[in-house]
N, C-alpha and C positions, 0 to 999 in steps of 0.2 A: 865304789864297787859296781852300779849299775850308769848305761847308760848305754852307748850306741856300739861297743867292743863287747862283744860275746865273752862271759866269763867262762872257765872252766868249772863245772860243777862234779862234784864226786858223790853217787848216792846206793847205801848201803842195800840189800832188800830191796831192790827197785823195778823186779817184775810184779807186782799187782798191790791193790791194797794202798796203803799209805806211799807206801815210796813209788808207784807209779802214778800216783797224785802230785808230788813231791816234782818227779821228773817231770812231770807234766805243766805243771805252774814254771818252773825255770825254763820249758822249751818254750813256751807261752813271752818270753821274755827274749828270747832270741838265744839261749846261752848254749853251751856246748856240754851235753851229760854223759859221762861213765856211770855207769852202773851195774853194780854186781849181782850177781841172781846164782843159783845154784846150776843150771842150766843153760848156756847163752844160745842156743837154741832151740828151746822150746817155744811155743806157742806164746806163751806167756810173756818172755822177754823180745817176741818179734811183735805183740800188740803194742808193749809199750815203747817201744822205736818210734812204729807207724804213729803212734800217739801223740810223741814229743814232734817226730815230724811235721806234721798237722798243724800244731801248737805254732811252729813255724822255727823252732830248734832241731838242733841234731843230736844223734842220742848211739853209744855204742853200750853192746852190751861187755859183761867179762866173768866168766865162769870161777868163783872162788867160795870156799866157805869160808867165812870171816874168822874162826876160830883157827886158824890154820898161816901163823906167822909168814911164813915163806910164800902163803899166794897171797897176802896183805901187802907183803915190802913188793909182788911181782907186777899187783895190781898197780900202785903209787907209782912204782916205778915205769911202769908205760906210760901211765898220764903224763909224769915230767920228760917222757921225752918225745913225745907224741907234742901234746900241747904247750911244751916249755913252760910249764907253771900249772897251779893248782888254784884258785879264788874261793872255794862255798866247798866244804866237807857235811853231808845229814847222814849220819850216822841210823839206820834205822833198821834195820835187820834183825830179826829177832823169832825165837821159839819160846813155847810156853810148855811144862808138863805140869799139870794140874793136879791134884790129889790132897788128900789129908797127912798132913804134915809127919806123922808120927809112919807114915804107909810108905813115904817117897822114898823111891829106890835110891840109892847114889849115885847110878850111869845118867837119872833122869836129871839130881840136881847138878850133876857135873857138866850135861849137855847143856842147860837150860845158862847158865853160870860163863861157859867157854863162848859158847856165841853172843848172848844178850852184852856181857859184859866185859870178858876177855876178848873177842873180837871189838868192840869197842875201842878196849884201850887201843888193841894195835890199831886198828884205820887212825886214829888221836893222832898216835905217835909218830905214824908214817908223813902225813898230812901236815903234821906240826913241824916238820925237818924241810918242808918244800917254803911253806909259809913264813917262817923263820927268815929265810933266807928272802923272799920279798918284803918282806917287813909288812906284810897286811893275808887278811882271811879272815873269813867267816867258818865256824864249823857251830852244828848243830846236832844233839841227841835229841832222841827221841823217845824218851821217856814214857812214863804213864799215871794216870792219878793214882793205880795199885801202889807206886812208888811213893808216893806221898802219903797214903792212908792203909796200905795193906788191904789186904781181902781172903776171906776164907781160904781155904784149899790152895791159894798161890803163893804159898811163902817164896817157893823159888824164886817165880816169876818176878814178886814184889820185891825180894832181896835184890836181884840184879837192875830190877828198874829205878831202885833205892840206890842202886851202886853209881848209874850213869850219874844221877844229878852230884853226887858228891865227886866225880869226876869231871863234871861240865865246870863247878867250880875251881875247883881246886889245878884243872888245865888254863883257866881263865886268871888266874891271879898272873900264873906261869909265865904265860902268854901276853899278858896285856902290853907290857914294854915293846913286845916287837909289833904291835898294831894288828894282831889277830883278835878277834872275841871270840869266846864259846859258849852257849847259852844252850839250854835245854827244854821241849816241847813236853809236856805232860796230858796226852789226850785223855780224854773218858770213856764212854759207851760209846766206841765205832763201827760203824757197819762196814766190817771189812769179812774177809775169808773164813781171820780167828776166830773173831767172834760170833761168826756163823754156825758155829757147832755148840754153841753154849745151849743148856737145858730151857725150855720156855720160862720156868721161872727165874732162872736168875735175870736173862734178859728183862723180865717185867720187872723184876727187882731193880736193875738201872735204870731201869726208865721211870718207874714212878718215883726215884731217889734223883731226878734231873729235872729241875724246877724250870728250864725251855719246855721239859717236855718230849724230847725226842732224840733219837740217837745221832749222833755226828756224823759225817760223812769225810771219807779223804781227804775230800778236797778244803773242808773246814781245817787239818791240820794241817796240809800242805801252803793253805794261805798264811800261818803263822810262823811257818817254817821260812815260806819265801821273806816275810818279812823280816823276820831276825838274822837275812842274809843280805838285808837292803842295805844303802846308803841310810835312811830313814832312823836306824837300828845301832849307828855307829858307834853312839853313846851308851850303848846296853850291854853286857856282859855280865857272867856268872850269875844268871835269873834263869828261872824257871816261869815259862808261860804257860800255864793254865789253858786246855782248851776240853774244857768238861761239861759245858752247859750248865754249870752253878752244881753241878755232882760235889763239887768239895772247894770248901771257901775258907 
């Protein structure tokens, strides 16, 4: 999968945050990034161009909301004919509506639900019909430790990040004959955008619940991301990588 030929990489939510870490480690590698952003012009999706540029890869953006079948099959479908193939799908795009479970509106869990998880499936799907056909790929979610342990006020959120890993596998058994893996990332406390609006205490509340000590950074998930895309990783599939700082063991 790695080596001196520019992969193609596909990455969900890849203006800022994790997925422009994400894109940023694979341009760092020399590879070739799509990435979807809600905007491919804003601000945001032109820093992380300049980014991957730098990195010393090249990087397009592509305006779609991942809940939204028809610009999933439009987005797949330029890659494959643009870059004749697909190599590294990171799935990572995602919203959160916060609240006390018994309060949540339905448009909020149905939003939270359509993207985190039903966009998901389609990039899976689309990704999985290119790769199929090469007989190899890498695809990664991006999960989170809410998905493994739940947490107050974000059933939503933790239900759908519960949902990816039982679809990282269950794409992984699928898949393993044609020489794809799918493996899933489960961050912790990150200091990204999100979790920039969290109350002071609950951030204290992760922090003093993360036995390093201090909160993650992107590019802490995006290192485990690139690796579960490597050659290194060939043997790995249907796992969940921990990247929490000891938050949940």
């Amino acid at each position: 999968m790695t080596g001196t030929t520019p992969r193609t990489v596909a990455v969900t939510g890849g203006s800022a945050g994790i997925g422009r870490a994400v894109c940023r480690a694979f341009g760092a590698l020399g590879d070739r990034v799509y990435f979807v952003c809600r905007n491919p012009e804003s601000e945001d999706a032109r820093e992380t161009i300049r980014q991957v540029e730098q990195a010393g890869g090249s990087a397009r953006a592509f305006g779609a909301d991942v809940s939204d079948k028809a610009k999933v099959k439009e987005f797949f479908k330029h890659i494959a004919s643009e870059a004749g193939g697909l190599d590294v799908l990171v799935v990572n795009a995602g919203v959160t509506k916060d609240g006390f479970l018994v309060r949540l509106k339905e448009e909020d869990l149905d939003r939270v639900l359509s993207v985190n998880l039903k966009g998901a499936f389609f990039c899976v799907q689309e990704a999985a019909r290119i790769m199929m056909k090469q007989r190899a790929g890498r695809v990664v979610l991006v999960s989170s430790v809410v998905g493994l342990r739940g947490n107050s006020n974000q059933a939503a959120y933790a239900a759908s990040k519960a949902g990816l890993i039982g679809l990282a596998k269950s794409a992984a058994a699928e898949l393993a004959r044609r020489g794809i893996t799918v493996n899933a990332v489960a961050p912790g406390y990150i200091e990204t955008r999100m979790t920039a609006g969290l109350p002071p205490e609950v951030k204290e509340a992760f922090l003093s619940a993360t036995p390093l000590n201090r909160a993650g950074t992107p590019e802490d998930v995006a290192g485990a991301v690139a690796f579960l895309a490597s050659d290194a990783a060939g043997f790995i599939t249907g796992e969940v990588l921990s990247v929490n700082g000891g938050l949940y063991m």
